[in-house]
N, C-alpha and C positions, 0 to 999 in steps of 0.2 A: 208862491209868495211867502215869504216868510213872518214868524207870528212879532205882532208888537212886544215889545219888551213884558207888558200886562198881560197878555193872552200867555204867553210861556207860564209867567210866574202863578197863574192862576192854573192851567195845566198841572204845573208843579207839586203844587199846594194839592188839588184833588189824587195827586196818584200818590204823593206822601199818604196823604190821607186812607186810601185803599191799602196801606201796607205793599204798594209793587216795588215801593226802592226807598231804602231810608230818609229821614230830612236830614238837612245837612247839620252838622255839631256847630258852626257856627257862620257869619255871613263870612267870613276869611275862608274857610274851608271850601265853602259854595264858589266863590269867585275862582280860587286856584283849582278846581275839576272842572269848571266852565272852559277855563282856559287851555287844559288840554287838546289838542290839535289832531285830528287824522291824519291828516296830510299837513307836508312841510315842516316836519321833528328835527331838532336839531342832526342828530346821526343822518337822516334820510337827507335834506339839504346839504351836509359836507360829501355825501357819497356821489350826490348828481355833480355839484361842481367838481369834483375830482373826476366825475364819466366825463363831462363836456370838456374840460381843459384838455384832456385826451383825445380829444375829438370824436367822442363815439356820442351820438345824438339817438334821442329816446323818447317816447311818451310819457308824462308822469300822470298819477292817477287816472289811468283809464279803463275805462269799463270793460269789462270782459265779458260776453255773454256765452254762456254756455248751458248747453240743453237741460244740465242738474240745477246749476247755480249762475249768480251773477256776482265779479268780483272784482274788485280795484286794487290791482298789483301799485305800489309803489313807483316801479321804476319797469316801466314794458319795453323791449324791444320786438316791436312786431312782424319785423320781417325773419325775424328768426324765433320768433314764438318761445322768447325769455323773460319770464316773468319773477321781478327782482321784489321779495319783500323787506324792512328793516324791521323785525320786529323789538319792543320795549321789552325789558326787561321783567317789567312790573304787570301789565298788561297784556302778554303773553305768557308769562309764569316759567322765567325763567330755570333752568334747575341751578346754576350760580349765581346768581343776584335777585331773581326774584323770593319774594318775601309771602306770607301766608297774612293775609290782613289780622288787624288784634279788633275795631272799630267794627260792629255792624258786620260780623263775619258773617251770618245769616245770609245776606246779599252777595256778600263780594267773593266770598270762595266761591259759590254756582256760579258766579259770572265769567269769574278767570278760568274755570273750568268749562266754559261755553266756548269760553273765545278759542284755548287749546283745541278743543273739538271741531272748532269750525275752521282752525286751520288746517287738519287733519285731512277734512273734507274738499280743501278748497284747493291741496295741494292734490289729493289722487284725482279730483274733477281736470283742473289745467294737464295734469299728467296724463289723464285719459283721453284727452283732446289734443296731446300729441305737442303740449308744451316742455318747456323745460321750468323747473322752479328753484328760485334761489333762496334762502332764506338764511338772513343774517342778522345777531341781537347785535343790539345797539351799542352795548362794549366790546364787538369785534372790533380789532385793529382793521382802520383801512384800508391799509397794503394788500390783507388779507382778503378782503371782500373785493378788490380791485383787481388779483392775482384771478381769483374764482370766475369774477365776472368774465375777463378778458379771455380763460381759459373756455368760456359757453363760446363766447362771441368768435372766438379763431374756428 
């Protein structure tokens, strides 16, 4: 069940408090990283409608369990065990577009430095489990990402 609007912001407030993550610079700030989405990014949604107008049909965000880890590829194709990510640029830590925070770097370099690691991990786990893994940033050209796909899928 998810927490009332009060219970988060009072969550919030106590781990601010602890020093686990910065408070936010201001309520504009807070709103726009609230609003960041796991699932359903603009790149990830034009890449599924460009898979289904093709006719190739898929699971999105689906769990993946596996003996190391547990993991939610973007875009699964399960019967051929292809697991499609989009990753952000900023969020991912791209080496062309993504950027080194200036704000609160204390937090956010260890963080984007987590996330690189745990895709690391999440790609030799799927690989060890006999998947395949795609992984494309979000300023790839679609063609591009649609040429790759289709080349797993044949």
């Amino acid at each position: 069940m998810p927490l009332s609007r009060d219970d988060a912001e009072a969550r919030r407030s106590q781990a601010h408090a602890k020093g686990l993550y910065p408070a936010p610079l201001n309520a504009g700030r807070s709103r726009n990283m609230q609003a960041n989405r796991r699932t359903d990014t603009k790149p990830e949604v034009i890449l599924r409608k460009a898979l289904h107008h093709l006719g190739y049909r898929y699971r999105k965000d689906l769990l993946v369990k596996l003996p190391e880890t547990r993991v939610r590829p973007d875009i699964v194709f399960t019967r051929r065990k292809i697991a499609v990510f989009v990753d952000g640029c900023f969020w991912h830590a791209c080496p062309q577009h993504g950027r080194q925070p200036t704000t609160n770097e204390w937090y956010w370099s260890p963080k984007l430095q987590r996330n690189v690691e745990r895709d690391t991990r999440v790609n030799a786990a799927l690989r060890g489990a006999g998947w395949t893994v795609l992984r494309f940033w979000e300023h790839e050209p679609l063609e591009t990402a649609l040429q790759t796909i289709r080349s797993a899928l044949d």
